[in-house]
BAPAPA-142756 format. One record per residue (C-alpha): x, y negated, z; residue number from 1; chain. Coordinates in Angstrom, 2 decimals, decimal comma. Layout:
BAPAPA-142756
<pt c1="X" c2="Y" c3="Z" i="NUM" ch="A"/>
...
//
This chain:
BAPAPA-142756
<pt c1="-62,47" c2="68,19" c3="-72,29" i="1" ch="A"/>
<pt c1="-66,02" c2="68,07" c3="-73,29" i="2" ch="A"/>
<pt c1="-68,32" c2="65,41" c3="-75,10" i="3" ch="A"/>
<pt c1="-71,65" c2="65,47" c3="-76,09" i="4" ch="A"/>
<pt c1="-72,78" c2="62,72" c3="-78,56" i="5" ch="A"/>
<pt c1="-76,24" c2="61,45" c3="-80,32" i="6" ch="A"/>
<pt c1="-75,12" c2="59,42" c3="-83,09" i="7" ch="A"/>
<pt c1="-77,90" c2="57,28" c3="-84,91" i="8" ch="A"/>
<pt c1="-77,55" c2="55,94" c3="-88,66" i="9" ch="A"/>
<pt c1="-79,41" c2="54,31" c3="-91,18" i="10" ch="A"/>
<pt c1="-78,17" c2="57,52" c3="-92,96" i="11" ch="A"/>
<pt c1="-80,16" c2="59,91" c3="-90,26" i="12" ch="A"/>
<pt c1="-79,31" c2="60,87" c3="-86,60" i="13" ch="A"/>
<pt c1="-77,50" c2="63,64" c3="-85,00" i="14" ch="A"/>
<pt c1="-76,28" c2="65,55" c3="-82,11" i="15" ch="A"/>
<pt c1="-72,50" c2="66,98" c3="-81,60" i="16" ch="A"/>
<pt c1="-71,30" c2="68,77" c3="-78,75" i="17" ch="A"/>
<pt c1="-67,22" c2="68,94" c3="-78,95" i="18" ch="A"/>
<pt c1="-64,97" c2="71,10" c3="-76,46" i="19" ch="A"/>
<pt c1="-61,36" c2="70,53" c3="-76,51" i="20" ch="A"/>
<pt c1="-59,25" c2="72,87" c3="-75,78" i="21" ch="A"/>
<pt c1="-55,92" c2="71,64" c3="-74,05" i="22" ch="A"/>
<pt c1="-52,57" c2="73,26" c3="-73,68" i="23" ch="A"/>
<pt c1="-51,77" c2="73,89" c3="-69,84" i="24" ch="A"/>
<pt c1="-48,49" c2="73,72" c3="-70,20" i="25" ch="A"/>
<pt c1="-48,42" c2="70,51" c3="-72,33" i="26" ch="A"/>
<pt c1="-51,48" c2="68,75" c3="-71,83" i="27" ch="A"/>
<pt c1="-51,86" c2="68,14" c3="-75,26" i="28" ch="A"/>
<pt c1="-54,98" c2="69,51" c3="-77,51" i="29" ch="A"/>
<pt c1="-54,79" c2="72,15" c3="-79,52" i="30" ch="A"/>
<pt c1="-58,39" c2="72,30" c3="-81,13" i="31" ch="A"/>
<pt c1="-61,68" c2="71,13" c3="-81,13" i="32" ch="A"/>
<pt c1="-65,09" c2="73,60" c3="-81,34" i="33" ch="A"/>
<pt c1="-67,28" c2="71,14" c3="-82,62" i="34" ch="A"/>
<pt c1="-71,61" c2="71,97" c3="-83,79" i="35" ch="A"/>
<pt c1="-73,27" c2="69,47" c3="-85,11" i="36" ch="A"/>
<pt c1="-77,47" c2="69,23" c3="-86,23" i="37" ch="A"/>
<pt c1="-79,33" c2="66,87" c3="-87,36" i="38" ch="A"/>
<pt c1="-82,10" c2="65,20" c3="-85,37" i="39" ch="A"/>
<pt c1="-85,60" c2="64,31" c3="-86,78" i="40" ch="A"/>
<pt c1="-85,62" c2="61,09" c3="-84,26" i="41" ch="A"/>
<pt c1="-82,37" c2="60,49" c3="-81,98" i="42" ch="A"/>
<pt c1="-84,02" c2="57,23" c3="-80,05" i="43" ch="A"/>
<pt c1="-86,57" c2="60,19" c3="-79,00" i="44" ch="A"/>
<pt c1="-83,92" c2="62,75" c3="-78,22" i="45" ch="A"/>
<pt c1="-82,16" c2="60,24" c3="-75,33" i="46" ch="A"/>
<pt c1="-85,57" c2="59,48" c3="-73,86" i="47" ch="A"/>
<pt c1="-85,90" c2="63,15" c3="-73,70" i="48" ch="A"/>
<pt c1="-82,34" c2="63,52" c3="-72,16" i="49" ch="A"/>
<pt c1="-82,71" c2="60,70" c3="-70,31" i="50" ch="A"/>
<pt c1="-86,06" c2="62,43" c3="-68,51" i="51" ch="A"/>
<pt c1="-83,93" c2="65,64" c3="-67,86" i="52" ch="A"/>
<pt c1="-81,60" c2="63,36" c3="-65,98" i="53" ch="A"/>
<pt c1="-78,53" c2="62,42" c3="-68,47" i="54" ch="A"/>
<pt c1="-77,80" c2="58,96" c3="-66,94" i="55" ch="A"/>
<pt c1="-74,48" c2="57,92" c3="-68,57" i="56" ch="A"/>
<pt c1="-74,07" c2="56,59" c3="-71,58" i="57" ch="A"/>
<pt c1="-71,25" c2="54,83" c3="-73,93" i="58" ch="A"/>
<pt c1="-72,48" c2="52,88" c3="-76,55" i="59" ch="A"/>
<pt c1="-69,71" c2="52,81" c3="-79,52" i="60" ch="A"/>
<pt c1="-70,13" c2="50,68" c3="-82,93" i="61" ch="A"/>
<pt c1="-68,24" c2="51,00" c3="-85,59" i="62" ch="A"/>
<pt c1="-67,43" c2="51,06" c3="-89,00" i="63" ch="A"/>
<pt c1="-65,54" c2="53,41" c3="-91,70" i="64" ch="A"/>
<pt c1="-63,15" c2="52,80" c3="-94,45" i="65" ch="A"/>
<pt c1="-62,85" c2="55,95" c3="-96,42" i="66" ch="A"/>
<pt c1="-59,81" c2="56,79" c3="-99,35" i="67" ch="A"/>
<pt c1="-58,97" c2="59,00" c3="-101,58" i="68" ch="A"/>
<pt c1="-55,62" c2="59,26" c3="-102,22" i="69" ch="A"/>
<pt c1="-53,62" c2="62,46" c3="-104,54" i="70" ch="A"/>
<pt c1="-56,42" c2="65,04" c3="-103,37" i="71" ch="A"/>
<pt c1="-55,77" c2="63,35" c3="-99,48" i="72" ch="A"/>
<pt c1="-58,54" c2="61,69" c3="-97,79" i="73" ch="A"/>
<pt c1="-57,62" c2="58,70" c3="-95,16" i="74" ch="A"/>
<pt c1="-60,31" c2="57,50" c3="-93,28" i="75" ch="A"/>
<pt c1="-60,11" c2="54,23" c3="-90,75" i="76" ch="A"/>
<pt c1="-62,54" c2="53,63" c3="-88,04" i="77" ch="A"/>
<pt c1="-63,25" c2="50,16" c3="-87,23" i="78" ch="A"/>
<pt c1="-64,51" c2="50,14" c3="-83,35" i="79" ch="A"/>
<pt c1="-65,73" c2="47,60" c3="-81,35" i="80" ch="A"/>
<pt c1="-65,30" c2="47,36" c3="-78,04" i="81" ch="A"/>
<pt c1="-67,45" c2="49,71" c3="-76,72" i="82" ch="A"/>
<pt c1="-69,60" c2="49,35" c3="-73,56" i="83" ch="A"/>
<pt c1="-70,97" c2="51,55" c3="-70,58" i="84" ch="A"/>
<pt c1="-74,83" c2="51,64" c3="-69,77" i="85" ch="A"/>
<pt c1="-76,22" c2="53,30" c3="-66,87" i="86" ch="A"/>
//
């Protein structure tokens, strides 16, 4: 299972590519490679996908609630419902 993600912040944009890799015999995953970089300007990054023919696209908004708790950190995503754009 693969994703590829621009992510854009008032804190700066990025790119991630993740590939899970899934047990065959369980169907469960196992682990995640995961790179990550920073993009100068991530509007101008899907135009330029966009051009090279990337059509689909999920738009996701949320918010984070991040603790500290005993040296453990808990973090809770807050998503709303998310929509498809073609």
């Amino acid at each position: 299972m693969r994703w590829f993600r621009i992510r854009l912040t008032n804190k700066g944009d990025s790119a991630c590519y993740k590939n899970w890799h899934v047990d065959p015999k369980t169907g469960n995953t196992t682990h995640c490679d995961e790179i990550e970089v920073k993009l100068v300007d991530g509007m101008q990054t899907l135009k330029l996908l966009e051009a090279i023919g990337f059509t689909d696209k999920r738009i996701m908004e949320k918010t984070r609630q991040k603790y500290s708790v005993d040296g453990f950190k808990i973090v809770i995503d807050n998503v709303k419902k998310s929509r498809n754009l073609c």
